[in-house]
C-alpha positions in Angstrom: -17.5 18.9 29.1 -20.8 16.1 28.9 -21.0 13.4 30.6 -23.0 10.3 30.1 -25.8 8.8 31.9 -22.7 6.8 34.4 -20.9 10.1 34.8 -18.1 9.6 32.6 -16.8 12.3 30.3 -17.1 11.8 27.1 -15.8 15.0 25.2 -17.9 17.3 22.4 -20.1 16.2 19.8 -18.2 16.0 16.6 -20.7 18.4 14.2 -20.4 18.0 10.8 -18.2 14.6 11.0 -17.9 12.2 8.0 -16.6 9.5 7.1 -13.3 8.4 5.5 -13.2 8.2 1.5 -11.9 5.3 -0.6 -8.4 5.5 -2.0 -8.3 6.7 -5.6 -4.6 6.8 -5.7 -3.3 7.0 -10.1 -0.4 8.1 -9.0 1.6 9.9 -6.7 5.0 11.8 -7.7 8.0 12.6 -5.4 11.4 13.7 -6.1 13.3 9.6 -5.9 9.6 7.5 -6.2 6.5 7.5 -7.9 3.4 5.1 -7.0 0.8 3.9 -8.9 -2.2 1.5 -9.1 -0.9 -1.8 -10.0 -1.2 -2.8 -13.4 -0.7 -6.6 -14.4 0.2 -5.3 -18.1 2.6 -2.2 -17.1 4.3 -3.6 -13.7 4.0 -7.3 -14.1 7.9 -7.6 -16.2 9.5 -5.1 -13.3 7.7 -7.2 -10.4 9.2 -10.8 -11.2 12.2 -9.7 -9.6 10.4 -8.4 -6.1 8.2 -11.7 -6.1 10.3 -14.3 -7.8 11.7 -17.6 -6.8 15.4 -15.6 -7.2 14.6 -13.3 -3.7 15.8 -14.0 -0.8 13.6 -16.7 1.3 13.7 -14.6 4.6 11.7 -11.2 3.0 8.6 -13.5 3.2 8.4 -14.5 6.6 5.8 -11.8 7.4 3.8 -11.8 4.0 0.6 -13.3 2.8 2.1 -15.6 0.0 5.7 -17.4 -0.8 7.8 -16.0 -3.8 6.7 -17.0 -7.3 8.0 -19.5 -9.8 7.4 -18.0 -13.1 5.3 -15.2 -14.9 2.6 -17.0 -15.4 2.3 -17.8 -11.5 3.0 -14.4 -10.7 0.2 -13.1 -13.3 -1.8 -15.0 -11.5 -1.1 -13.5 -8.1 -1.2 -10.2 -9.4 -4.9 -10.9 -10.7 -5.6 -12.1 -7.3 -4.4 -9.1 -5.4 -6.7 -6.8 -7.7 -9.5 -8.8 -7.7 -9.8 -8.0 -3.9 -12.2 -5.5 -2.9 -11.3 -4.8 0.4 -7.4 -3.7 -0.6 -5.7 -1.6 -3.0 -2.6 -2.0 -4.1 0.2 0.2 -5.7 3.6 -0.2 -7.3 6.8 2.1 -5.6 8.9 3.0 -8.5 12.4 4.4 -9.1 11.7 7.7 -10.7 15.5 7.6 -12.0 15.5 4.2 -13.9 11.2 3.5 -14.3 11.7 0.4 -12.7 8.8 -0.9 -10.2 10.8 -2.0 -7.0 8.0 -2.8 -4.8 4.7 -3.2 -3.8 2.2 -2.1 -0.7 -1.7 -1.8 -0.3 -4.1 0.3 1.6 -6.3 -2.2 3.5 -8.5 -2.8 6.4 -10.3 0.5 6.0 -12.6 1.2 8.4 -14.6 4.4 6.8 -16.7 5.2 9.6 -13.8 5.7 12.2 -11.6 7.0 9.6 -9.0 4.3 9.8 -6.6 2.5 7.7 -3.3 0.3 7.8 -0.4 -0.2 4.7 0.2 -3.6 5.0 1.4 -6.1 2.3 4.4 -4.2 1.9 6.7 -5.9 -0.5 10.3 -3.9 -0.7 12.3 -5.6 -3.0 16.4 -6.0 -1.6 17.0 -3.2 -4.4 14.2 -1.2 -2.6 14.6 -1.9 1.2 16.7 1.1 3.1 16.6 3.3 0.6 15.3 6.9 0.0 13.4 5.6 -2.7 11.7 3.4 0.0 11.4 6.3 2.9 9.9 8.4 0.6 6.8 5.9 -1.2 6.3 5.7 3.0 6.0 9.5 3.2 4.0 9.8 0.0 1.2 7.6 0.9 1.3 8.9 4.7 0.7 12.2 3.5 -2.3 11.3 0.9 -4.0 9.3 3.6 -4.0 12.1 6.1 -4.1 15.0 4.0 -7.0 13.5 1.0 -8.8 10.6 3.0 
């Protein structure tokens, strides 16, 4: 096993190692969701009810922003989510009715060291603890460890 120069193991070289590719996610299908890249025009109607002033208050204790007032504010938002660069976010829909239920991003990727964190992860009270739910988890697991 090397060493360095103080003695310390360090383990093998890693030959042939490279780094981590961007997510370029159009959709993923499972048997109770399907994700997507959010779309302002094709989500926007379904994702009032995950981000408007109607959920319940205590959902966005751990989020980045408070519930919307309207469509127009929540166009807005939407905008502002895509228009980052270091984040990309997708819609969890219910494969049985079409309806977008949620929302959750791939973010703070670190190519280089092959690392990345879901975060922003917006289940609405239709969505949360359901298999629906478990499985958008599972689907984007599996695409980050089995594509990136």
């Amino acid at each position: 096993m090397p060493v360095n120069e103080y003695g310390q193991i360090i383990g093998e070289s890693m030959e042939g190692y490279t780094p981590g590719e961007l997510p370029s996610i159009d959709f993923l299908e499972g048997r109770y969701a399907r994700i997507e890249a959010l779309s302002v025009e094709k989500h926007a109607e379904d994702l009032l009810a995950v981000y408007g002033p109607n959920t319940p208050r205590e959902m966005w204790t751990y989020l980045f922003q408070e519930p919307v007032a309207d469509m127009e504010e929540l166009v807005t938002v939407l905008n502002q989510m895509l228009a980052r660069k270091d984040r990309f976010y997708y819609v969890i829909i219910d494969k049985a009715t079409g309806k977008a239920l949620g929302t959750f991003s791939l973010m703070r990727i670190d190519q280089n060291n092959r690392v990345i964190e879901v975060g922003a992860v917006t289940f609405s009270p239709e969505l949360r603890g359901t298999r629906i739910g478990t499985e958008a988890q599972y689907l984007l697991a599996r695409y980050v460890f089995e594509e990136l």
